[in-house]
C-alpha positions in Angstrom: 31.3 -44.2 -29.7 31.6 -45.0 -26.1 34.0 -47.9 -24.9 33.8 -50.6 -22.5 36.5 -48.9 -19.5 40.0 -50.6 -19.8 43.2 -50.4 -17.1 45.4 -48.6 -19.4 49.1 -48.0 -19.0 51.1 -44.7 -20.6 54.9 -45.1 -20.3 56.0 -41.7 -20.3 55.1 -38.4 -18.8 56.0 -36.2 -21.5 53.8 -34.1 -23.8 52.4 -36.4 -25.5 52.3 -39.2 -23.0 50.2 -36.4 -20.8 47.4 -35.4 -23.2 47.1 -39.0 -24.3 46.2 -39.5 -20.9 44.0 -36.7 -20.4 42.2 -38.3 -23.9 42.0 -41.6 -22.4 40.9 -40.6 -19.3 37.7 -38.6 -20.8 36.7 -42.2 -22.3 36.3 -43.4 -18.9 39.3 -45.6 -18.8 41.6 -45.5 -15.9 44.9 -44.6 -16.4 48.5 -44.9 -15.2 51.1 -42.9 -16.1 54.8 -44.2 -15.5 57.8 -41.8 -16.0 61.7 -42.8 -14.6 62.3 -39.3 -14.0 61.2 -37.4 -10.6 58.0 -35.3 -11.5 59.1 -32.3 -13.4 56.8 -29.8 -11.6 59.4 -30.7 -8.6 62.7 -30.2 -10.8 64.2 -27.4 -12.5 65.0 -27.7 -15.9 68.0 -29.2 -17.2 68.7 -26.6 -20.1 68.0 -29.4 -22.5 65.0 -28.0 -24.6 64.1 -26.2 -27.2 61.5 -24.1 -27.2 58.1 -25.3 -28.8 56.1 -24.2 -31.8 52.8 -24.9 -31.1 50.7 -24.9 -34.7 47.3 -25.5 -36.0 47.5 -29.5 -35.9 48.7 -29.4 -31.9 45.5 -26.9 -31.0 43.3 -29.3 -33.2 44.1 -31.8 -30.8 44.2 -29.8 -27.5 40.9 -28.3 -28.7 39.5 -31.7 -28.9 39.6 -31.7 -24.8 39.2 -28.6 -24.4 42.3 -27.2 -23.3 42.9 -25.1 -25.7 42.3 -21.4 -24.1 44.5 -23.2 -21.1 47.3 -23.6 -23.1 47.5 -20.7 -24.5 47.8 -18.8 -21.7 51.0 -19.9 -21.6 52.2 -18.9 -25.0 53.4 -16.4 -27.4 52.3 -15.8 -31.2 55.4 -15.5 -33.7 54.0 -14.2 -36.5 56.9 -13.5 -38.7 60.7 -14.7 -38.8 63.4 -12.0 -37.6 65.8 -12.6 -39.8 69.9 -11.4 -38.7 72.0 -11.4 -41.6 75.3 -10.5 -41.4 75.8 -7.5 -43.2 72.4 -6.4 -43.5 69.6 -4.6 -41.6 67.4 -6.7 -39.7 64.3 -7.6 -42.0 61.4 -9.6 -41.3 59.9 -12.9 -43.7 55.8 -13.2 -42.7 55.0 -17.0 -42.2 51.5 -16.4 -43.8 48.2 -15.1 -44.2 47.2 -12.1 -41.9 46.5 -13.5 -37.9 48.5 -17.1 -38.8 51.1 -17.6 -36.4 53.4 -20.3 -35.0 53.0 -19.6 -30.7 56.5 -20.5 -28.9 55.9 -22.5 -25.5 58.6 -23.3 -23.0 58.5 -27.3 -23.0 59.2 -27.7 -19.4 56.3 -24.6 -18.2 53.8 -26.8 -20.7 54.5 -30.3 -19.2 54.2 -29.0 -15.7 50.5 -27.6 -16.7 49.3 -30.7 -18.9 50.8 -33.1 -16.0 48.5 -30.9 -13.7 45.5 -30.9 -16.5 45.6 -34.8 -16.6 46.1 -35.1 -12.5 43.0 -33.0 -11.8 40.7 -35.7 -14.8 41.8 -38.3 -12.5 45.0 -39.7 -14.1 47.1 -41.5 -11.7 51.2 -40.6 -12.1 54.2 -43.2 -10.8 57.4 -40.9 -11.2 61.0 -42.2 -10.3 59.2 -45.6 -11.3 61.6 -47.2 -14.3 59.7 -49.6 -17.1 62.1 -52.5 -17.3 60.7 -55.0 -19.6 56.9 -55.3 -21.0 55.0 -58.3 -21.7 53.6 -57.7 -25.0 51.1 -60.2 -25.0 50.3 -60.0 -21.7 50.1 -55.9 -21.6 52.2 -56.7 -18.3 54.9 -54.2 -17.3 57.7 -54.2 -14.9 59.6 -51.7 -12.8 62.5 -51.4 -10.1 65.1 -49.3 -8.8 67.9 -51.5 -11.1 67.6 -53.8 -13.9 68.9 -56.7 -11.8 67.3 -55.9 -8.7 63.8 -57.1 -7.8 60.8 -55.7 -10.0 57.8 -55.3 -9.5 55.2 -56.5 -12.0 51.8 -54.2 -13.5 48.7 -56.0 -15.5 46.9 -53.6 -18.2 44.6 -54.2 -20.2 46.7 -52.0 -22.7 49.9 -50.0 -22.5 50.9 -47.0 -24.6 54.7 -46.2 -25.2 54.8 -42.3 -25.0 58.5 -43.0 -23.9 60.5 -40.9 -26.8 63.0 -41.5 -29.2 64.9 -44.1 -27.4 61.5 -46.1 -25.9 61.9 -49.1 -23.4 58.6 -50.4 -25.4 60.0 -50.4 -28.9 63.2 -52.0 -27.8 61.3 -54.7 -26.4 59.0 -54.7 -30.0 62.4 -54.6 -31.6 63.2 -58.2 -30.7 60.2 -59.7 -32.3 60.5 -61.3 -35.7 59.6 -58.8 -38.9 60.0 -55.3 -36.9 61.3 -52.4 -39.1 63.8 -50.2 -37.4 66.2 -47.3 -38.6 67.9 -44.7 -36.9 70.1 -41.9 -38.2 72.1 -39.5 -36.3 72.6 -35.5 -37.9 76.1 -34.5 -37.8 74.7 -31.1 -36.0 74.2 -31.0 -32.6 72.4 -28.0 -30.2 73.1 -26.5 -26.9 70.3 -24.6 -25.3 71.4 -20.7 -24.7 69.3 -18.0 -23.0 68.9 -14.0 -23.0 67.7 -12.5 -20.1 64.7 -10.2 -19.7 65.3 -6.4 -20.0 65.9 -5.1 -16.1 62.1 -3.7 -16.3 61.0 -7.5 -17.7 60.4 -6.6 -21.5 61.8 -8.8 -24.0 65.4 -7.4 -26.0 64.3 -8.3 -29.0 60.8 -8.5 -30.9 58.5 -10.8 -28.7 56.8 -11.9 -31.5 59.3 -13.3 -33.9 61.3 -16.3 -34.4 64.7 -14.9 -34.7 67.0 -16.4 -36.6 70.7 -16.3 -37.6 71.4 -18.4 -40.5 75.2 -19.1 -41.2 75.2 -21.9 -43.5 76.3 -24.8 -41.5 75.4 -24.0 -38.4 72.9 -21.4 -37.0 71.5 -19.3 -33.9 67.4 -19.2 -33.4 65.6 -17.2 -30.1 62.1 -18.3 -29.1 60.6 -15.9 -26.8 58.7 -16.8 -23.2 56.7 -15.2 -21.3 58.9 -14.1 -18.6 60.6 -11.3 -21.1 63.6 -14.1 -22.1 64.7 -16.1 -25.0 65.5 -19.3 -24.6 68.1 -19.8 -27.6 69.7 -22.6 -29.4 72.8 -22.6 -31.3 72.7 -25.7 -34.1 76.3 -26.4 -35.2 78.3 -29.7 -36.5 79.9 -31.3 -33.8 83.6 -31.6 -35.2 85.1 -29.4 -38.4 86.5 -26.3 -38.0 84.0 -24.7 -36.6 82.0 -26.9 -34.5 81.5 -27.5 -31.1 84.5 -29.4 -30.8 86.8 -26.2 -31.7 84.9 -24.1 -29.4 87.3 -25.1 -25.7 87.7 -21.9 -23.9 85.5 -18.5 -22.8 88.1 -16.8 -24.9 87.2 -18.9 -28.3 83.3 -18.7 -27.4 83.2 -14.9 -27.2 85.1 -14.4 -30.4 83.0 -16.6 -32.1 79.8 -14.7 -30.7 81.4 -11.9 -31.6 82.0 -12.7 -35.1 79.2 -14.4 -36.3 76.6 -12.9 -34.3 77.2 -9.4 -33.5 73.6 -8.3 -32.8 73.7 -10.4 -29.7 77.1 -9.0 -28.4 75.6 -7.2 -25.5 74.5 -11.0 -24.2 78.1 -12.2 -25.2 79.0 -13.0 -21.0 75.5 -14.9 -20.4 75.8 -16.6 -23.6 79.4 -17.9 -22.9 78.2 -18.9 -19.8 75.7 -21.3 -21.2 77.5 -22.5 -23.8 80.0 -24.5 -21.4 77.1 -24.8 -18.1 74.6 -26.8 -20.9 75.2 -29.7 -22.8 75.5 -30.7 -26.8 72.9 -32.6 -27.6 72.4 -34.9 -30.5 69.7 -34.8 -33.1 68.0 -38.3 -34.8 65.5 -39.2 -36.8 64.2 -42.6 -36.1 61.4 -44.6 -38.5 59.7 -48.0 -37.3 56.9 -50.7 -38.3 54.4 -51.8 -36.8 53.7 -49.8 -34.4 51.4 -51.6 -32.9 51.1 -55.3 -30.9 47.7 -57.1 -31.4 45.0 -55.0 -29.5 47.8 -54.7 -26.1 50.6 -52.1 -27.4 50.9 -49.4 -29.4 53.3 -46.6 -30.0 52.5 -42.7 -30.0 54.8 -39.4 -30.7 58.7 -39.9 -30.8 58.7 -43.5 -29.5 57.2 -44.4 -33.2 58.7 -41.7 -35.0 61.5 -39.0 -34.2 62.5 -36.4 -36.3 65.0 -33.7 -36.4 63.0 -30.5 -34.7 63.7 -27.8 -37.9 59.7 -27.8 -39.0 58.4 -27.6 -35.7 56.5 -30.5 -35.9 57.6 -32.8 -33.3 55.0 -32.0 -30.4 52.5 -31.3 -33.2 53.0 -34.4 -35.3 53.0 -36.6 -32.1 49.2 -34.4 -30.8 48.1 -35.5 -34.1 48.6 -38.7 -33.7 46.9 -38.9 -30.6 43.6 -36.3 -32.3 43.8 -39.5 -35.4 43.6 -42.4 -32.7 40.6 -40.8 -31.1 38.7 -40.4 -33.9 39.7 -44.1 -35.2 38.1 -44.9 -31.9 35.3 -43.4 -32.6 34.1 -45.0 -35.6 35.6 -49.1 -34.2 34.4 -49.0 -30.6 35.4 -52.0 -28.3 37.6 -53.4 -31.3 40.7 -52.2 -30.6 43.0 -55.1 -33.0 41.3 -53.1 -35.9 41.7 -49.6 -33.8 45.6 -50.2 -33.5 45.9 -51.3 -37.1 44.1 -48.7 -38.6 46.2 -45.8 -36.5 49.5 -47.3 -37.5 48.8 -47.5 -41.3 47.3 -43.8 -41.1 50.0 -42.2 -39.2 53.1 -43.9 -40.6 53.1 -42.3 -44.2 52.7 -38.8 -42.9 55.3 -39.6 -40.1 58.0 -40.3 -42.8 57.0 -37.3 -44.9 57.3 -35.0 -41.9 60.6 -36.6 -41.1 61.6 -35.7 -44.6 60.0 -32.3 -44.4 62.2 -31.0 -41.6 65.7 -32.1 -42.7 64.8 -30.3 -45.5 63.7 -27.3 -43.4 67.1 -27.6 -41.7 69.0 -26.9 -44.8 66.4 -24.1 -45.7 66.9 -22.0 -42.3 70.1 -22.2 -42.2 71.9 -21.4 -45.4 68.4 -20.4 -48.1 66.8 -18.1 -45.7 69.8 -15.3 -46.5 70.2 -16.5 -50.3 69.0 -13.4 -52.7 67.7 -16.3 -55.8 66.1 -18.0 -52.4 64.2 -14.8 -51.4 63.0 -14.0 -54.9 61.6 -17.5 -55.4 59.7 -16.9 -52.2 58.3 -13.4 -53.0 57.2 -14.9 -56.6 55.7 -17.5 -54.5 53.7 -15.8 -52.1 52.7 -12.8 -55.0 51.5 -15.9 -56.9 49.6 -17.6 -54.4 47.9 -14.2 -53.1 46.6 -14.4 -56.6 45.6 -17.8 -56.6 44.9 -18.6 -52.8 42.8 -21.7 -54.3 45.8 -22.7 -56.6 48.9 -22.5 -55.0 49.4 -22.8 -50.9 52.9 -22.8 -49.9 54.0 -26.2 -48.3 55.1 -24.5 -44.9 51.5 -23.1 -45.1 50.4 -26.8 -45.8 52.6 -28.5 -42.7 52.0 -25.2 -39.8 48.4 -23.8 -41.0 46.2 -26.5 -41.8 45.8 -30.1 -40.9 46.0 -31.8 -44.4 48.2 -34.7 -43.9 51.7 -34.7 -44.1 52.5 -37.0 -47.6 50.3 -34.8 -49.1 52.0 -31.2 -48.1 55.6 -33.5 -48.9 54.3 -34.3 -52.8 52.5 -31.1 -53.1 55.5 -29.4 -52.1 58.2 -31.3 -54.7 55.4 -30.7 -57.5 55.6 -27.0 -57.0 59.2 -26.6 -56.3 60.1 -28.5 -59.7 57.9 -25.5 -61.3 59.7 -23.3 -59.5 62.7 -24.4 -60.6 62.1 -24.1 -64.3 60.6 -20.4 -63.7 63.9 -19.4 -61.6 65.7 -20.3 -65.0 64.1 -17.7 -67.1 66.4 -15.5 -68.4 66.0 -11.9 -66.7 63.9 -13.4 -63.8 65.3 -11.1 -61.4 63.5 -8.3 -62.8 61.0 -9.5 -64.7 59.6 -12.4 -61.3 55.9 -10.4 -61.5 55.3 -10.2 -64.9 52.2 -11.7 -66.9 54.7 -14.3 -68.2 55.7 -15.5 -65.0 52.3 -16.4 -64.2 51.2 -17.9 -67.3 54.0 -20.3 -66.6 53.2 -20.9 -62.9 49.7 -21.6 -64.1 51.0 -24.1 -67.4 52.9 -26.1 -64.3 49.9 -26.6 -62.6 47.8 -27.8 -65.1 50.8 -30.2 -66.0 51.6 -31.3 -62.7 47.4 -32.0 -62.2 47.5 -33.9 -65.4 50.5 -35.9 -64.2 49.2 -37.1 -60.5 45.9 -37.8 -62.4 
């Protein structure tokens, strides 16, 4: 459905602040990106990011504008974990069927080409340009170089806040009467690492896994790019006794490399070096309502709901909401009061489910990913559901390989690990997991579990 052109304003340059622009733009509205940071095609990057994992919901919504084939010229499939256990050979853990994959992106080489994909539609970008207050009524914005210095003041029509976890445009939301807000810190933290490329530019380890090196309460991952490198994040609590906060001197940091991640120890001097050049950042999962004001303001992407990044999901979960807005569009026209409200009570169930999905995920990759009762459930599982591909689809499957919504992956998911629990309890399990029996039971929970959500 076409739509009458509107001045529309996107605080936030990021990922999803970019390819909401791009969508708006192709409705014919005219656009205006504000960011206070200096354009990051001009910047280098501040060793702040983790990699991405671009899934099916994020190309859904690329597709849609058909930018696709663009983006993924900058990306490379993972197909299977690479799992380093201490102890053990190196072994790999398939994330699904045959050809689905989870593609790793470097965040800062993606938001330099979607900034560029948007600029060339006609999008118009103010960087180094700080949103002080917004007019919610109004859709007026303000900027300046300090908050008690002289602003200057923007009409819209409508303003988006794309502005992340900590928004200017929620906080101003925030003060109005009846406005939801939580926020909770993890007591983990990351710093962003890196190995080099090979001398000859190959990468040092398998290009197209996600490596990973559980350790219980804290772990190592390594995303590849397409330069030959890894760009690598060690997860860790901040204080205990080993944490970031016991970690104070080159010698300490290469023992602890040493010790708990010896398959890296040629990369122990680069490693050491990052680990004290980049900062510890902090991880928070943030839940708000409404998120919209009226038919003037709505939120989209971290600003309305930040989560922890162990599924994956954060890019992807925000380009869905953004693929869900456009088609809500679609079918209300001009009316955007009705738009607004039908996007925020759409999107905000499946936002807390995926919020809930990757804590959870947190505790899986870290500590269950090495656990032998862990790995037996999972091979039952997937023997099982190879069996019954119309019966039983594994809830990572659910969240990374299709684009049924969230809430319904999260109760899916608890419904068939409460079956899973009672078949882990039968006696000789560990020998008997592929037997008739097994399946007969796996079968009986489904039929149960159908009869109870009926």
């Amino acid at each position: 459905m076409t739509q009458t052109p509107k001045s529309i304003a996107i605080i936030g340059s990021g990922l999803v602040g970019s390819l909401l622009a791009i969508y708006m733009k192709k409705r014919g509205h005219e656009v205006t990106v504000f960011d206070r940071r200096p354009d990051i095609r001009k910047t280098e990057f501040s060793g702040r990011s983790i990699n991405l994992a671009m899934s099916d919901r994020g190309w859904k919504a690329l597709r849609e504008v058909e930018i696709e084939d663009n983006i993924k010229e900058i990306a490379i499939p993972l197909d299977k974990r690479a799992m380093h256990v201490i102890d053990t050979p190196l072994y790999f853990q398939e994330y699904g069927k045959d050809g689905e994959a989870i593609w790793s992106i470097s965040r800062g080489v993606l938001n330099r080409r979607m900034i560029e994909i948007a600029e060339r539609s006609g999008v118009h970008f103010k960087f180094e340009e700080k949103v002080w207050d917004v007019n919610l009524p109004e859709a007026n914005l303000y900027t300046g170089e300090t908050e008690k210095g002289e602003w200057t003041e923007y009409r819209f029509d409508i303003i988006f806040g794309c502005d992340g976890a900590f928004s200017r445009v929620r906080h101003k939301m925030q003060r109005r009467s009846r406005f939801d807000y939580s926020q909770h810190f993890i007591d983990v933290g990351y710093k962003e690492l890196s190995i080099p490329a090979n001398p000859d530019g190959t990468h040092k380890l398998d290009k197209n896994s996600f490596h990973i090196w559980p350790r219980g309460d804290f772990m190592f991952i390594a995303m590849p790019n397409l330069d030959g490198s890894f760009t690598c994040t060690l997860f860790m609590p901040f204080e205990g006794a080993i944490s970031f906060e016991s970690i104070t001197t080159k010698a300490e940091a290469k023992t602890f490399f040493t010790t708990y991640f010896p398959t890296v120890q040629k990369e122990i001097d680069n490693l050491t070096e990052d680990f004290f050049k980049n900062p510890t950042s902090a991880m928070v999962t943030m839940k708000c309502y409404p998120w919209t004001y009226w038919d003037k303001v709505a939120l989209v992407g971290d600003s309305a709901h930040a989560i922890v990044p162990f599924y994956g999901q954060g890019m992807n979960a925000g380009f869905e909401d953004i693929f869900v807005l456009n088609q809500i569009i679609d079918k209300h026209g001009d009316d955007w009061e009705h738009i607004f409200q039908e996007y925020q009570e759409v999107r905000k169930p499946n936002a807390d489910a995926i919020a809930e999905l990757s804590y959870r995920n947190f505790l899986e990759m870290s500590s269950k990913t090495a656990d032998s009762e862990f790995l037996l459930q999972k091979k039952i599982e997937k023997r099982f559901a190879a069996k019954h591909p119309d019966k039983w689809i594994p809830v990572y499957s659910r969240v990374t390989f299709s684009d049924r919504p969230y809430a319904e992956a999260l109760a899916v998911g608890d419904a068939q690990e409460e079956i899973m629990r009672r078949v882990m309890q039968l006696p000789e399990i560990g020998t008997q997991w592929d037997s008739p029996e097994v399946e007969m039971m796996m079968l009986d929970g489904l039929r149960e579990e159908t009869v109870n959500m009926d």
